[in-house]
N, C-alpha and C positions, 0 to 999 in steps of 0.2 A: 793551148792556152798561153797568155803574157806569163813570163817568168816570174817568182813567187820564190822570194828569199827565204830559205830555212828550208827547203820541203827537198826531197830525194831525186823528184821525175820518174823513180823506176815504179814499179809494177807488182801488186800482191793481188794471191787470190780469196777472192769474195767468196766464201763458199756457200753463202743461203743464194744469191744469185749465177752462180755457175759462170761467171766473168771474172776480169782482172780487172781491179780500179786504179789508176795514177795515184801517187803518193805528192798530189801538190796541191796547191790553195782552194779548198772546199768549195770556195766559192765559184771557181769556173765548173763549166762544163765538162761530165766526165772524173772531176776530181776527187777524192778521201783524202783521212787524214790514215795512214797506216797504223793500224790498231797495236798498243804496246805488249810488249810479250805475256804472256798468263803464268802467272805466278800459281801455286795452290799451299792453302794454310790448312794446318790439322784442326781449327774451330774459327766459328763465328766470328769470336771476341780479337785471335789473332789478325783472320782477315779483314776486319774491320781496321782496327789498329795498323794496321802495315797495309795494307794493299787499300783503301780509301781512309787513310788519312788525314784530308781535308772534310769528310762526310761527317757532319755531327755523330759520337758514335751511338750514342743512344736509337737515334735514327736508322741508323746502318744495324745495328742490332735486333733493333725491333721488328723490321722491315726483313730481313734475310732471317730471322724465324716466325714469319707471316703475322707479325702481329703491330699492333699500335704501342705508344711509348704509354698514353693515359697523362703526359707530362702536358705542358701548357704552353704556347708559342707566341709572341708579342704582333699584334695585330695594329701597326703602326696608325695606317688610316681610320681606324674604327675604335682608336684611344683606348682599350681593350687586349685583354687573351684569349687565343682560342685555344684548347683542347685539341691535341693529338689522340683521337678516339675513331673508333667506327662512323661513318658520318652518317649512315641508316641510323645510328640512335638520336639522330637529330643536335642540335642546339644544345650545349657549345661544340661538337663533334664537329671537325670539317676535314673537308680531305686536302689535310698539309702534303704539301711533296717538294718541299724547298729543300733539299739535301743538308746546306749548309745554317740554316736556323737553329739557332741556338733555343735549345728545349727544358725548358726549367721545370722542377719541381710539383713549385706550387702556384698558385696565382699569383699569392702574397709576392714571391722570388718575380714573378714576371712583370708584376705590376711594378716593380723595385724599376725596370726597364727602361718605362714609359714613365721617368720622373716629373714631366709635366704637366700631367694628371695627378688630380686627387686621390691619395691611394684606396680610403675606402671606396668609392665612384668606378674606380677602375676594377675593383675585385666586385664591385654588385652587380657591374654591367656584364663582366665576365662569364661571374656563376648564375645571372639573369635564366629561368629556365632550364638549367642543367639536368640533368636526368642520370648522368654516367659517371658522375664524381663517386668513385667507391666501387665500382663496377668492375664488370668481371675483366678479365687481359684483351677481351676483344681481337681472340685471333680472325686471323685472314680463313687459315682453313688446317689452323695444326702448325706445331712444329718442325724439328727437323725429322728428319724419315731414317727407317729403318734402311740398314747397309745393304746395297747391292754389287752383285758379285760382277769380277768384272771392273768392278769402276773402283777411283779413287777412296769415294766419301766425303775424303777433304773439299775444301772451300776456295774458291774462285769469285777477284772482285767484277760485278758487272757494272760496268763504268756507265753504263747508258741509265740506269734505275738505283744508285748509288746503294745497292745491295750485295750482301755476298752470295751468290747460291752454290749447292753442294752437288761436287761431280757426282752423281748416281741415275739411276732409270729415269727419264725425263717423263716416263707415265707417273711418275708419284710428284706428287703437290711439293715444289720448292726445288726440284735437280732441276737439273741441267747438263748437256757434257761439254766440258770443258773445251773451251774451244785448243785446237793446236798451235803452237808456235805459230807464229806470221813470219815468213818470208818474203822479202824483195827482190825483183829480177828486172834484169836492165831492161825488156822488153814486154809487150803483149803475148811474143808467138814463145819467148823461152816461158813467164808466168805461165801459160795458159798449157804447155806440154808437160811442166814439172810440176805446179804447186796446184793442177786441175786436171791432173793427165784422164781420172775418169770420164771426163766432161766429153763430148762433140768437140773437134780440135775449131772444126768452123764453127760449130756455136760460140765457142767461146774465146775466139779471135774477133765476130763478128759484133758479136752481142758488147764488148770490151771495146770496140770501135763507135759505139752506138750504132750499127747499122745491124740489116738481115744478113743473111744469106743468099738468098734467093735460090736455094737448093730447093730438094723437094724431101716429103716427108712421108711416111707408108701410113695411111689413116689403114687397120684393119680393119672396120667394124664397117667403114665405109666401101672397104677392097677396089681403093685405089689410092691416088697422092694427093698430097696440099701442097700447095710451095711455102716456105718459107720469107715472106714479106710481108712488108707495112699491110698488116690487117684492114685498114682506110679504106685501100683499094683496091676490097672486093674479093671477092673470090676469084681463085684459090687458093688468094692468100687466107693465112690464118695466126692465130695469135698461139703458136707455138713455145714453149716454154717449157721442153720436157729437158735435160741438161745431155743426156747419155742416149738422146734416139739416134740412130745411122740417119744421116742427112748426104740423100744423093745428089748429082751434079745434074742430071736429068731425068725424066718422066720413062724413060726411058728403063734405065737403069733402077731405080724405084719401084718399078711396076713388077722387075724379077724378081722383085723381094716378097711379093706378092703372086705367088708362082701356080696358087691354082686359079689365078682368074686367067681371061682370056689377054694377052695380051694388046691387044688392038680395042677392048672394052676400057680397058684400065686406062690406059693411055687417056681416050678418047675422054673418059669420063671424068679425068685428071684435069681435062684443057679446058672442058667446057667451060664457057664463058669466061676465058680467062683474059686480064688484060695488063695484065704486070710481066710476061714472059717475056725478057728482053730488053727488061722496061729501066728503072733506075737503081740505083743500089739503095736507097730506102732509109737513108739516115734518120736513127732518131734523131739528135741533134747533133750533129758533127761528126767528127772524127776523134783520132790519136792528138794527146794536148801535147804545145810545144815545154821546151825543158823549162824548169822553176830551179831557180838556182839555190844550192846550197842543198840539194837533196842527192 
């Protein structure tokens, strides 16, 4: 990619994708913004506070213990308030997720907002049909959850959902685990050995390149290989995506891994029909982006 002031160029690991992504201008191909390091707060109220900030905190509050605020939000083009409520309960309930909206009280307090509306007009239109004024917290599905062991418990901010969620068993309603420190490395091959070392070193050299492999891959159930390539074109390519399978160099070598079949079945059964063997390296969209300066 064209150079891109502020950004690193080096390399962190993705770890829901089992890649390395560039740390430069989001907007080319190939590129992230490197995720900032993870803090953890002993409750809700502090991670809201320190670790988002800018998130309305009532929002942030509300939101990271699954519930709605019940407060009222200025509804600019519809000269009106809507209710931060359940939106199943209908009318004024809608589904706010403006992070940074500032969430008032009452109507009366929102309507104050919209001063060039008529105030009572703008509180009739408001409470028009309401059903939820008084109503119950209208949680999501429960508060915060009981401690599990093992894990932190404290709170971690998620920048993408401007909530806090709580490091514990990610089978219970509201954890998550915390993601690990982010590190950067000057390369693909050094990210992809250290900050992914369990990963396919080729998967995740290749896959971080946007391209395949074009190795090969032991299907059991099939008891023979698939290669790894642009899925497009056919069999035996295949839409691969396991992060930690052995990815061999040939059909060949694949097929021992596969050692009660017959060799010369596997093989053969491997190639059929095959028209990628030898063929191109398979780019999703490019390669390795060029340097962005100041990263």
């Amino acid at each position: 990619n064209s150079l891109s002031i502020g950004r690193s160029n080096k390399y962190f690991a993705d770890y829901a994708t089992g890649r390395c992504l560039q740390d430069c201008d989001p907007a080319l191909d190939g590129c992230a913004l490197v995720p900032p390091p993870v803090n953890i707060y002993p409750s809700i109220e502090v991670c809201c506070s320190n670790g988002l900030s800018w998130v309305e905190d009532s929002y942030c509050t509300s939101r990271s213990n699954n519930n709605y605020t019940n407060g009222w939000v200025a509804d600019f083009p519809g000269e009106k308030c809507i209710q931060d409520c359940d939106p199943a309960a209908g009318y004024p309930c809608s589904a706010h997720n403006n992070h940074v909206a500032k969430i008032y009280s009452t109507t009366d307090e929102c309507c104050q907002r919209l001063n060039w509306v008529d105030r009572d007009l703008c509180t009739a239109n408001s409470l028009s049909n309401s059903l939820s004024i008084g109503g119950s917290n209208n949680n999501f599905a429960g508060g915060s959850n009981s401690l599990s062991i093992g894990r932190s418990n404290k709170y971690f901010a998620d920048y993408a959902t401007g909530r806090c969620l709580q490091d514990c068993d990610p089978a219970l309603d509201g954890c998550a685990l915390v993601p690990p420190p982010v590190n950067i490395y000057p390369s693909i091959e050094v990210c992809c050995s250290n900050g992914l070392s369990w990963v396919e070193d080729s998967y995740c050299t290749s896959r971080s390149n946007n391209n395949y492999t074009n190795g090969w891959v032991a299907d059991f159930p099939g008891e023979k290989c698939i290669q790894d390539c642009d899925p497009t074109a056919g069999y035996p390519c295949s839409a691969h995506n396991n992060h930690g399978t052995k990815i061999y160099s040939t059909t060949g070598e694949c097929c021992q891994r596969l050692n009660w079949v017959d060799r010369d079945l596997c093989t053969a059964n491997s190639l059929s029909n095959s028209l990628s063997i030898g063929g191109s390296n398979n780019n999703f969209a490019g390669g390795s982006n060029s340097l962005s300066i100041g990263r």
